[in-house]
N, C-alpha and C positions, 0 to 999 in steps of 0.2 A: 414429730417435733425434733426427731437428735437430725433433723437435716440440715437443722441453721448451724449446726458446728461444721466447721473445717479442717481439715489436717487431724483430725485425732481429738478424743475429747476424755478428762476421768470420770471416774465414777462419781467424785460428791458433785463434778458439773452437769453430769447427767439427771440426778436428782434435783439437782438447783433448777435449770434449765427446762426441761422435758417431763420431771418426776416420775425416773424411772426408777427403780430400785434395784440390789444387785440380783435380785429375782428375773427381773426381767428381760434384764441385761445377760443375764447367762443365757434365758429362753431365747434369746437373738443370737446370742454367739453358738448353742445349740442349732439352731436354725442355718446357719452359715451366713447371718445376715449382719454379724457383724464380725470382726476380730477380734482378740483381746493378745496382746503382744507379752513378752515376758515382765515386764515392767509394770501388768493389770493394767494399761491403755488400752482402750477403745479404737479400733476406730472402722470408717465405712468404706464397701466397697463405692465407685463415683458411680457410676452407671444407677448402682443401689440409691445411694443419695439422693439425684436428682428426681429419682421415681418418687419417692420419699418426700421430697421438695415438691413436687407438682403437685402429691395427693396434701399435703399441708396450705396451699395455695387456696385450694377450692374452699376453705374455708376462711375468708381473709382475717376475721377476729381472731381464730386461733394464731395466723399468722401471726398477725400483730403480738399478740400475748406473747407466745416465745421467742420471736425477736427482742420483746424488752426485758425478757428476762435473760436471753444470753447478755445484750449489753449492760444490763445490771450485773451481771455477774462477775462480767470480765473487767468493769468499772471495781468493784471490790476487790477481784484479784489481782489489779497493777497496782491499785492502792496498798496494800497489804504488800506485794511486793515492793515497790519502791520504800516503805519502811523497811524488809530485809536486805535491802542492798545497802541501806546505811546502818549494816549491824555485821557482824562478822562472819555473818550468813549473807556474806553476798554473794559468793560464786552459785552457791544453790539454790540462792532469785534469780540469776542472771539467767542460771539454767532454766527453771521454772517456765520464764518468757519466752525464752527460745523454743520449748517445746509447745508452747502454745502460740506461736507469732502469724500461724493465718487465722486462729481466733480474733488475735489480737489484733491485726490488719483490717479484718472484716468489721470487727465491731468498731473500730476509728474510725474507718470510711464510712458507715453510719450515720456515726454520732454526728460527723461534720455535716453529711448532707442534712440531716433533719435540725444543725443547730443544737444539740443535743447540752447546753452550757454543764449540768452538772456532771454525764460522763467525763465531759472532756479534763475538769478541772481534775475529778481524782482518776482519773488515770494518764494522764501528762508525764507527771514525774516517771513513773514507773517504764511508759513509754520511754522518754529520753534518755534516761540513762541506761537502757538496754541498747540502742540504737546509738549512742554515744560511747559507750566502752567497748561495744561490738565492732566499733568504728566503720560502720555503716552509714555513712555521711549520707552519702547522694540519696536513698532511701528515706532517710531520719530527715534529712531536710527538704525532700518532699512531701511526706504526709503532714511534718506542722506547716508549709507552705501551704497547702489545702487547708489548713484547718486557719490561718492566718487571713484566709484572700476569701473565706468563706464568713466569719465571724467578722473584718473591719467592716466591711458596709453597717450588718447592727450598731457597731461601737458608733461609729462615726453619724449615723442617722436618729440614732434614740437617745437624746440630752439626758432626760433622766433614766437611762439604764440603768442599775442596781449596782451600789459598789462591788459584790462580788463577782458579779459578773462584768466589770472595768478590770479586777484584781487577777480574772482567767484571763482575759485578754491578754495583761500587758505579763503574766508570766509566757503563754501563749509566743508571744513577741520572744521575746527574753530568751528560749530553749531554741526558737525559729535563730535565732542570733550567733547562739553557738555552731551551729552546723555552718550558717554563711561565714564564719570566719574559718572556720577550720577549713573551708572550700577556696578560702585567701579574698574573699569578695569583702570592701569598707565600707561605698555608700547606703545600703539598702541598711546594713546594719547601724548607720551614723542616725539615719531616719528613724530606725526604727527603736533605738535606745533612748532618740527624743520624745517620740510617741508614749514608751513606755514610763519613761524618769517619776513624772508627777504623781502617777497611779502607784506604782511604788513606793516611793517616799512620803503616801500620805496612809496608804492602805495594808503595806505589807510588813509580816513582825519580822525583825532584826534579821533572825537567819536568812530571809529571801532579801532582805533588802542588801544583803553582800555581792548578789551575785549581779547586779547592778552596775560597781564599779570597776568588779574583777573583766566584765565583757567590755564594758568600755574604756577600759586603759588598752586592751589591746588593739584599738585601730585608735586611741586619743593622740596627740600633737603632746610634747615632753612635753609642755606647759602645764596642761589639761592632764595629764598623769599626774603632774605631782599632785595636782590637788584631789583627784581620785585614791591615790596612795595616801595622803594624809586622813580623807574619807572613811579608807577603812580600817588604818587604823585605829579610830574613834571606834567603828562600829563591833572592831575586833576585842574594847573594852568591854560592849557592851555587852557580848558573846559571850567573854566568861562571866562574867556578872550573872546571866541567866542560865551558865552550864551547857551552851547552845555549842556541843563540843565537834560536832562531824561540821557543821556551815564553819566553828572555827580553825578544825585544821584545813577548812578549804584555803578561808581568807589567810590566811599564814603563809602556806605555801605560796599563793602568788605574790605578798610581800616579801617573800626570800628571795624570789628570781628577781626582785625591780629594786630593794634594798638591801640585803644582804650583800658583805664586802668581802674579801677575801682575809678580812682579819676579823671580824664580825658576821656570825650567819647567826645568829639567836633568834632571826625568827623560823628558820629552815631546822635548828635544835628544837624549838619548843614545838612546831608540826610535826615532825617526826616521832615525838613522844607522846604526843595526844591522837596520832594516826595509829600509834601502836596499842596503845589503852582499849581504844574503842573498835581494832580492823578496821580503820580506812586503807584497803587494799592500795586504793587507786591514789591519794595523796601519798603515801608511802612510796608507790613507785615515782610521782613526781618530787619528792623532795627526795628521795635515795639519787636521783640524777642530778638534782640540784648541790646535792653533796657531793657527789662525783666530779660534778664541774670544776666547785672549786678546790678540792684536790689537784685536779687536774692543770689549772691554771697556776698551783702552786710549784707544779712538778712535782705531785707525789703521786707518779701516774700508777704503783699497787693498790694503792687506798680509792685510787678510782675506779680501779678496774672491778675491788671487792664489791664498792658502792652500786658500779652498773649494772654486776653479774646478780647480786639479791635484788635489785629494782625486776630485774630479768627473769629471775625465779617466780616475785612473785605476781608479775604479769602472764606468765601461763600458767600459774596456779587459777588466776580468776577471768583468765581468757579476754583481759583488756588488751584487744586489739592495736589501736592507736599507740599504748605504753609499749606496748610488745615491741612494735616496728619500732621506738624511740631507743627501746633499753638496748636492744640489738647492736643499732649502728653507736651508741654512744661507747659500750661493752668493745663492740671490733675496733674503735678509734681508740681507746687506749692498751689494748689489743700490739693494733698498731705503734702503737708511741712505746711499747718494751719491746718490741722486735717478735710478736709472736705472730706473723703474716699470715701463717696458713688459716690459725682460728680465726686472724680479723674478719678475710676474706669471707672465712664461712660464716660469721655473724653477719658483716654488712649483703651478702648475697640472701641469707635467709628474711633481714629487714625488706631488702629490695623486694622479695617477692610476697611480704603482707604488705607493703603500701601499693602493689599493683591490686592486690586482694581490693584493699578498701577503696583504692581508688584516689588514695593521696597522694598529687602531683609531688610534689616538692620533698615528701618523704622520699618518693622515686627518686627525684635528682640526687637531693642527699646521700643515697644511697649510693648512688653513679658516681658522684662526686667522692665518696670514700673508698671505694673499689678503686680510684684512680689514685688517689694516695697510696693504698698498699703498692702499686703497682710503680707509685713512682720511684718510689722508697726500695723497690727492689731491681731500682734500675729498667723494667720494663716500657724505656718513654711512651714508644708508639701506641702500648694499650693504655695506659694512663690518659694520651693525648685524647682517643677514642672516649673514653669512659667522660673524662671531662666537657668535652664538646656535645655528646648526649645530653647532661644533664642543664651544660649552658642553655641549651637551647629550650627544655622544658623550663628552667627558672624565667628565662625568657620571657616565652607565653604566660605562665603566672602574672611575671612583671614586678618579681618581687629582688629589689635592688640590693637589700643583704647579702640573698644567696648569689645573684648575678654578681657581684663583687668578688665572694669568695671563688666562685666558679672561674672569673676571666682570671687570677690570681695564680691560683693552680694550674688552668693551659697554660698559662707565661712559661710556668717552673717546667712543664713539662715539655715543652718547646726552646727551652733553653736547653736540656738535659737532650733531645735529639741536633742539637747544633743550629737551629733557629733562632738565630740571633736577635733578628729583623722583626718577626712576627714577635718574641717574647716580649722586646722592649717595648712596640705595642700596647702587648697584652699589658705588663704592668703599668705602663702611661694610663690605660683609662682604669686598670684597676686602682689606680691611684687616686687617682680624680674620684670615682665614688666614691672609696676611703673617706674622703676629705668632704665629700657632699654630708655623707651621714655620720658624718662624725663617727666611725668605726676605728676604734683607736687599734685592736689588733691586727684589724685585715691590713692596717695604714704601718705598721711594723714589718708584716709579713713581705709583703708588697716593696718598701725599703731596703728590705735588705735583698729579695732579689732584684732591683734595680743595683742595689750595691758589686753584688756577685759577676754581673751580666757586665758592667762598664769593667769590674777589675780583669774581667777574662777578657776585655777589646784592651787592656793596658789604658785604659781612659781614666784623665785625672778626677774626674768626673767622681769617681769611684770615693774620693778621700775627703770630699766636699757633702758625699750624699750620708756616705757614713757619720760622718759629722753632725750631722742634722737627724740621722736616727737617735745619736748617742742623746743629746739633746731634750729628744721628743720625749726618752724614756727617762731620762731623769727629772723629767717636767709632767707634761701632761700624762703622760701613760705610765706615770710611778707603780701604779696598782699593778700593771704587768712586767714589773722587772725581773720575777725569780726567769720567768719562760721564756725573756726576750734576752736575756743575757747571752745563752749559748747561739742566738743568732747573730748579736753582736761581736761575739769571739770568734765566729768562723767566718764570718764578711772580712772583719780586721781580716784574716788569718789569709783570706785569699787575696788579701790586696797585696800583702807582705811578699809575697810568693811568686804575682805578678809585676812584682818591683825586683825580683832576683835579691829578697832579704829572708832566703827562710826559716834563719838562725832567730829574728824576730818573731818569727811564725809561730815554732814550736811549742815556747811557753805558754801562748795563747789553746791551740789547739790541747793541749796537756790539759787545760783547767777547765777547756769545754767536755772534753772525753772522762773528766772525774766529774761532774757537776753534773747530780739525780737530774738536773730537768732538761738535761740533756737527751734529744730522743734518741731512739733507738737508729733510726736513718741518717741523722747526724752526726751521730756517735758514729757510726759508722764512715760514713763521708770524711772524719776530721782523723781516725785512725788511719785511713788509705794517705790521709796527706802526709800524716808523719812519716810514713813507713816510705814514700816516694824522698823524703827529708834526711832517710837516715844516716847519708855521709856526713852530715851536717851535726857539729857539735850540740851535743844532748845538753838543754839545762835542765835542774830539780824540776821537778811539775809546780806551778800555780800553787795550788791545794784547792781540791775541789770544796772544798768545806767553807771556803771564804766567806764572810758576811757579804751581802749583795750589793751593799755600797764602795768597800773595800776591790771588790770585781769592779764593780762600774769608773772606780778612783783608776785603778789600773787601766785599764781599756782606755781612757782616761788621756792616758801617760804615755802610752804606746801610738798613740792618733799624734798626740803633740811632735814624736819623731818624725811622722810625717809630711814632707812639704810641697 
């Protein structure tokens, strides 16, 4: 009977299972027929096994018998786990599963082919989110894919099917869902979130009915967001009402990345402190990036760097894959933005090689794409140009028009920086143009000002017209990004001044970008080398980097108007 286990099996599952005792179990590890490792696991020689397996065979009742009691078993055990993973004992369920996962394999692949509806239902959870945080996509979203393509035909052919077994389905759907987006695939999941909608919102209690609108904002049209956004926030009342506290720091967290402002994040504060209450490892590290971000976008790139490095800690404390790869390159990227290159390099290189692990395209790019900034940042064009064109072409294939934005933006820069003029201006024409498709207000900044840079180096008037309409853009529509877009503002001015044979206008400007925190470290740099090539040139008092950011923009302002 221990023949139906796999990969190793313990003791209480041996007695569960087989009803051996440790009596017996030692008479077999006596015998050399079984092992027992330092840890008191079991487990069987194959060859031993299969003999074992054949002699279990000839009698098909018993067969049967201990087949349903391993899947009984291992039904209780994800159950039982997936409640520890949402308790502060999650790394030691994650572990748990891992050490049992060709149990746990064997007895899924089961369940599906016999239709199995009450394994599946309690041990899904425990499934998913081991195969979700492991970031084991391609795997995790084929076994619910079989258990999805195996279960709709019943759904779909038996009118009165039993509501809980409507309710395993469309959670069934629901988990199959996460994996296809995280894979970057819309339709299958747009289908299959309408499939599920009704069965949930008539059948499911508050905490699952969150994870409803949290999957479907992210491939929804902004329209259909908001009203998903306003969705859970209701449902986020409803959550504390009933103390329903790990589904509400989930729902939290994703209302902090889609509302939280950079002068407002209360709902990324109040996840953050109800993840900590309870050890939601895994929201913690998403809202710890979430706060890093907007640090980051403030220009307070220490307080990001703090934020990304604990999201980073405690992603290899509980071996969340997916977070791990995220916290990494977000950690190197502001890394990057104080000048510390060599760690960026080793954070974004180390993310690079867990999203080759998991098998996540666009982490990969991401990755390629941030390797290319340290690199551009250090003057290295040619590897930079390399690094960027890699991951263009994975975002590419994806087809996901964000990163392809950000990607053709960076070749520009890097293509300008080795003396391609031709090709850069290009590069940012169409990185402009998507800018402007998806309403990306930063990429549509970035993109501007090297369009600004690129004409001031041809002495093109071009240059005083374009900066013009950044100046514009940012005191208007993209007010929210002023602290960050200011020092890009200051150094485009600064190169036009320069290109004009005025670099006496230059200086001031360049002064208040080299004092001004959100000024990055590679531009800091870039606007020191201009000074110092300025130096015959009468020095005025610096700016003050300390300026309020209207006061900067009023200036910048005043300096454009000298222009004609």
């Amino acid at each position: 009977r221990l023949s139906v286990f796999r990969g190793g099996f313990e003791r209480e599952a041996a007695q569960d299972v087989a009803g051996a005792n440790l009596a017996s179990l030692s008479g077999l590890v006596d015998r050399s027929l079984l092992q027992m490792s330092p840890d008191r696991r079991f487990t069987i020689q194959e060859l031993t096994r299969q003999y074992a397996e054949e002699k279990l065979k000839i009698d098909p009742d018993a067969e049967q018998a201990a087949l349903r009691r391993h899947s009984e078993h291992f039904a209780r055990f994800l159950q039982q786990q997936a409640q520890e993973i949402q308790s502060r004992r999650q790394k030691e369920a994650l572990e748990a599963i891992h050490k049992e996962i060709e149990n746990v394999r064997l007895s899924w692949i089961r369940a599906v082919k016999s239709l199995n509806w009450s394994y599946i239902d309690r041990a899904m959870e425990g499934v998913y989110l081991f195969y979700n945080t492991y970031g084991w996509a391609i795997e995790g979203e084929a076994i619910f894919n079989a258990a999805v393509e195996a279960f709709q035909p019943v759904f779909e052919t038996k009118p009165h099917l039993q509501d809980e077994h409507k309710l395993t389905f469309a959670r069934l759907l629901i988990r199959h869902n996460s994996f296809l987006i995280n894979m970057y695939q819309k339709e299958r999941p747009r289908r299959q979130i309408e499939m599920a909608r009704p069965i949930v919102e008539t059948l499911a209690p508050v905490s699952e009915r969150v994870r409803h609108p949290v999957h479907d904002c992210m491939i929804a049209a902004d329209e259909r967001r908001q009203i998903l956004l306003d969705e859970l926030e209701t449902l986020c009342e409803e959550l504390r009402s009933s103390g329903e506290f790990w589904a509400l720091s989930q729902a939290l967290t994703h209302l902090s990345i889609h509302r939280d402002t950079l002068a407002d994040h209360r709902f990324a504060e109040e996840a953050y402190t109800i993840a900590r209450q309870i050890g939601n490892h895994r929201v913690l590290v998403e809202v710890l990036d979430a706060m890093g971000t907007t640090a980051q976008m403030m220009g307070d790139y220490p307080t990001a760097r703090e934020k990304f490095l604990e999201g980073l800690s405690i992603s290899r404390q509980v071996n969340y894959r997916w977070g791990l790869a995220l916290s990494l390159d977000y950690a190197g990227y502001a890394c990057r933005l104080m000048g510390d290159y060599d760690e960026a390099e080793q954070l974004h290189r180390e993310s690079f090689q867990i999203s080759q692990e998991i098998n996540d395209r666009l982490g990969i790019a991401g990755s390629l794409d941030n390797l290319g900034l340290v690199y551009l940042d250090r003057g290295q064009y040619d590897q930079a140009a390399e690094s960027f064109h890699r991951g263009l072409a994975i975002r590419e294939q994806v087809n996901d028009v964000y990163s392809i934005q950000v990607s053709l933006e960076n070749l520009a820069f890097a293509q300008m920086g080795m003396g391609d003029l031709s090709a850069a201006d290009e590069g940012f024409q169409k990185s402009l143009r998507l800018a402007e498709e998806i309403d990306f207000h930063w990429g549509w900044i970035r993109t501007m000002g090297g369009m600004v840079s690129l004409n001031a180096r041809r002495r093109n008037t071009a240059a005083i017209r374009l900066c013009r309409q950044l100046l514009e853009f940012i005191r208007g529509t993209a007010a929210h990004l002023q602290p960050t877009s200011i020092p890009i503002l200051l150094f485009v001015l600064s190169e036009i001044f320069i290109a004009r044979d005025e670099p006496e206008k230059a200086v001031p400007l360049l002064q208040t970008a080299i004092q001004r925190r959100e000024t990055w470290a590679g531009l800091r740099q870039k606007a020191e080398t201009m000074l110092a090539a300025g130096r015959d040139h009468p020095q005025i008092s610096p700016a003050g980097g300390s300026k309020p950011v209207q006061a900067c923009l009023d200036e910048i302002g005043a300096a454009l108007e000298t222009l004609k």
